[in-house]
N, C-alpha and C positions, 0 to 999 in steps of 0.2 A: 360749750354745748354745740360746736359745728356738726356735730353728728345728726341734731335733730334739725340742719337746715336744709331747705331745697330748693337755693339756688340752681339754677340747670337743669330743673329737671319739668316735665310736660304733664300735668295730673289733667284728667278727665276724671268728670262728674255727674252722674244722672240724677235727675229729679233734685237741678242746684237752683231752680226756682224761689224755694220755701221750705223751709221746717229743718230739720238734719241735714238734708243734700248743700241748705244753702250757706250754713253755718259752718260745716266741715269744708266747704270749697273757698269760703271766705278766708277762714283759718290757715288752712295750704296756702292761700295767697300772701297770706301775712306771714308765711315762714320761707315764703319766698320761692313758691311753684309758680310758673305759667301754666293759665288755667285753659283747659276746653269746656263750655259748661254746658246738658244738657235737658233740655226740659220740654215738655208740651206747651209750658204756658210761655207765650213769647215774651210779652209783655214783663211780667215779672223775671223770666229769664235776662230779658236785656236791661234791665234794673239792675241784677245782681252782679253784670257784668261791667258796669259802669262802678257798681263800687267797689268790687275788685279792681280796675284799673285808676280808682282814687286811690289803693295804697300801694301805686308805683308797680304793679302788676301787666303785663299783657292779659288778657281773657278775649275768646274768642265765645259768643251765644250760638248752640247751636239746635233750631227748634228739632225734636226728634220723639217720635211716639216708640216708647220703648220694645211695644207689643208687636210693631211691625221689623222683624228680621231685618228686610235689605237698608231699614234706615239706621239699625241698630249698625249696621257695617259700614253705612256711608257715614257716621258718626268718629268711627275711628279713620275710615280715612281722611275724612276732611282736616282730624287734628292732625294727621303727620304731613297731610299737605301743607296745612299751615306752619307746622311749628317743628317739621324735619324728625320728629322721634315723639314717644310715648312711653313716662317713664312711671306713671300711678293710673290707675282707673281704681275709682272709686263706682262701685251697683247702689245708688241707692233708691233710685225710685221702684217702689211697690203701691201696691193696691191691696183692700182687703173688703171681702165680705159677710157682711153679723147674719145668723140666725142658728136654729136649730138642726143638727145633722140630714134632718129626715124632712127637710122642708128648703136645702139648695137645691137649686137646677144644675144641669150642664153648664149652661153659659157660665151661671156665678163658679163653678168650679175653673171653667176654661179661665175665663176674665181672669180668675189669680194666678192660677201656676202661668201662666202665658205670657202675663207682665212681671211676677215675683220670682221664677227660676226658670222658665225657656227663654227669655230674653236676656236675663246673666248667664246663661251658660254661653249662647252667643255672643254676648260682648265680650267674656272672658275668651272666647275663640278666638274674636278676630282681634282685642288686644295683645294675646296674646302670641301670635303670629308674629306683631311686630318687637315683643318684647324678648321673643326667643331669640330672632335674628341680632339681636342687640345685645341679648347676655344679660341683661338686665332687666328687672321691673318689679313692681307692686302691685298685686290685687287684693282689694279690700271688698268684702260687701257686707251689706247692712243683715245681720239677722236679727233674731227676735229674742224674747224668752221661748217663746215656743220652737225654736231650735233646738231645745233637750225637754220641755215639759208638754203636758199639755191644758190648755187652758179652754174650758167649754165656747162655745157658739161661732168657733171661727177653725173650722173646719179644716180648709182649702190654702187659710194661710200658716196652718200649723204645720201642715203639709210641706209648702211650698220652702220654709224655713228650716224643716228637717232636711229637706232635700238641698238646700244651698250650705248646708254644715256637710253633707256628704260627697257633693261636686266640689268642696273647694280644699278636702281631705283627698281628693282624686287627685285634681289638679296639681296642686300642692307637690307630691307626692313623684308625679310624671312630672314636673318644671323646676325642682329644687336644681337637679344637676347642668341646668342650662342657666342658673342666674336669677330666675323667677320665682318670685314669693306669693302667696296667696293665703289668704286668710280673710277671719270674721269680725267684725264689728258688733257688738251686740247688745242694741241697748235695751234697758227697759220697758217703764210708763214713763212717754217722755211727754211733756206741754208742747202740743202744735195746733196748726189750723185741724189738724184733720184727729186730734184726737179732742180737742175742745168740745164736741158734746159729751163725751166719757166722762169727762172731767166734771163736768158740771152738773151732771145727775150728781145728786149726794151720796147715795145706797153705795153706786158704783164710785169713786171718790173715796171715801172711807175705807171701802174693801180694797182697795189697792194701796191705800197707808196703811195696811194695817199690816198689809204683808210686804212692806220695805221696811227692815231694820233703820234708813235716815230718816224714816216717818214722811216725804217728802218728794214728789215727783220730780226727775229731772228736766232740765233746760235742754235743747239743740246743744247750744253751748256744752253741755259739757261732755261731748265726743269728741271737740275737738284737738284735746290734747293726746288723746288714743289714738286719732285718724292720724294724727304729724308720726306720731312714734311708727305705729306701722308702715306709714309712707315714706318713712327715711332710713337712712342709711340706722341710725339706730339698733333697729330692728333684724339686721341683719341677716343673724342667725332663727329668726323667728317667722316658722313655715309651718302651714297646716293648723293653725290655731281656731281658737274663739274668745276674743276679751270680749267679759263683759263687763256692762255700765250700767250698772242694774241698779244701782243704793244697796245692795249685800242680801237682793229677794233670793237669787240661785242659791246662795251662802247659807238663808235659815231654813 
């Protein structure tokens, strides 16, 4: 199975603080990536970097607000200062905001697309820069279900996720013949910090078992063995996609 190892190779990760980012950056670290990690929250970012370098790992914490462009770029170069090349980025940090279509503002609209797909097109920029010169690399980023459906009271991030299935079909598309892979990650209802009050209303809790064939929300955990596959040589030949990690809701 050395196909799905990655030894040698440099993955960056955004939003590897908590929930998916920090599970899937854990993961690559246990298949053997040196990590760049990126997150707002320092404090639980340099936690997670510490236990990635408990399983024999390098990781480098790098604090970086995703919304802001020039830090989104000093993020990638800080990793190839540090670690000479850049061979995964992983997009996962997003932001979402609840209500009814007719009752968001500007801000709440800006606030998504801004951190959920202007700031992954940029990092896929300026990863990509360095992944071109190199002939090689992996882009992964997180979508949604609402990357092909749509789902009431979240607008702006239904938006934001059709549009990173359609930037990463671009991509994709313009970088295949230079070595570069790009593609989607796409998980469900997954159990996190930031979806625990979903989960815990009952109403909303049962309507979303009811519409996964495993009856059963997924864990962090279990993207991880999708992010290594995309992330490695494995993958190869696999450009311009979307796996999803859904329990089989796309499927019924």
């Amino acid at each position: 199975m050395d196909e799905f190892r990655l030894e040698g190779k440099v993955a960056l990760v955004t939003g590897a603080s908590r929930g998916i980012g920090r599970a899937i950056a854990l993961g690559l670290g246990r298949a053997g990536a040196t990590l760049a990690l990126a997150s707002r929250t320092v404090e639980a970012l340099e936690s997670c970097a510490a236990e990635a370098e408990q399983l024999g790992t390098r990781a480098l914490a790098l604090p970086t607000d995703v919304a802001d462009i020039a830090q989104v770029q000093a993020m990638v170069t800080r990793t190839v200062d540090a670690f000479g090349r850049l061979d995964v980025l992983v997009n996962v940090a997003g932001i979402n905001r609840r209500g009814p279509a007719v009752d968001l503002t500007e801000a709440d609209w800006d606030a998504v697309i801004d951190t959920n797909l202007k700031a992954v097109f940029f990092a896929c920029q300026a990863a990509g820069r360095v992944m071109l010169a190199q002939r090689s690399g992996s882009i992964i980023t997180i979508g949604s279900l609402t990357s092909t459906i749509g789902i009431r009271r979240i607008a702006p991030y239904a938006a934001s996720k059709h549009g990173i299935l359609g930037l990463t079909k671009v991509l994709a598309t313009e970088w295949a013949p230079h070595g570069v892979r790009v593609n989607v990650l796409s998980p469900g209802y997954i159990e996190t910090d930031l979806t625990a009050p979903l989960k815990a209303d009952p109403s909303f809790d049962a309507w979303v078992r009811s519409r996964i064939p495993m009856g059963y929300w997924g864990q962090p955990s279990d993207l991880v063995g999708a992010a290594i596959f995309l992330a490695s040589d494995a993958s190869r030949y696999v450009t311009g996609q979307m796996l999803n990690v859904d329990g089989g809701w796309l499927a019924s």
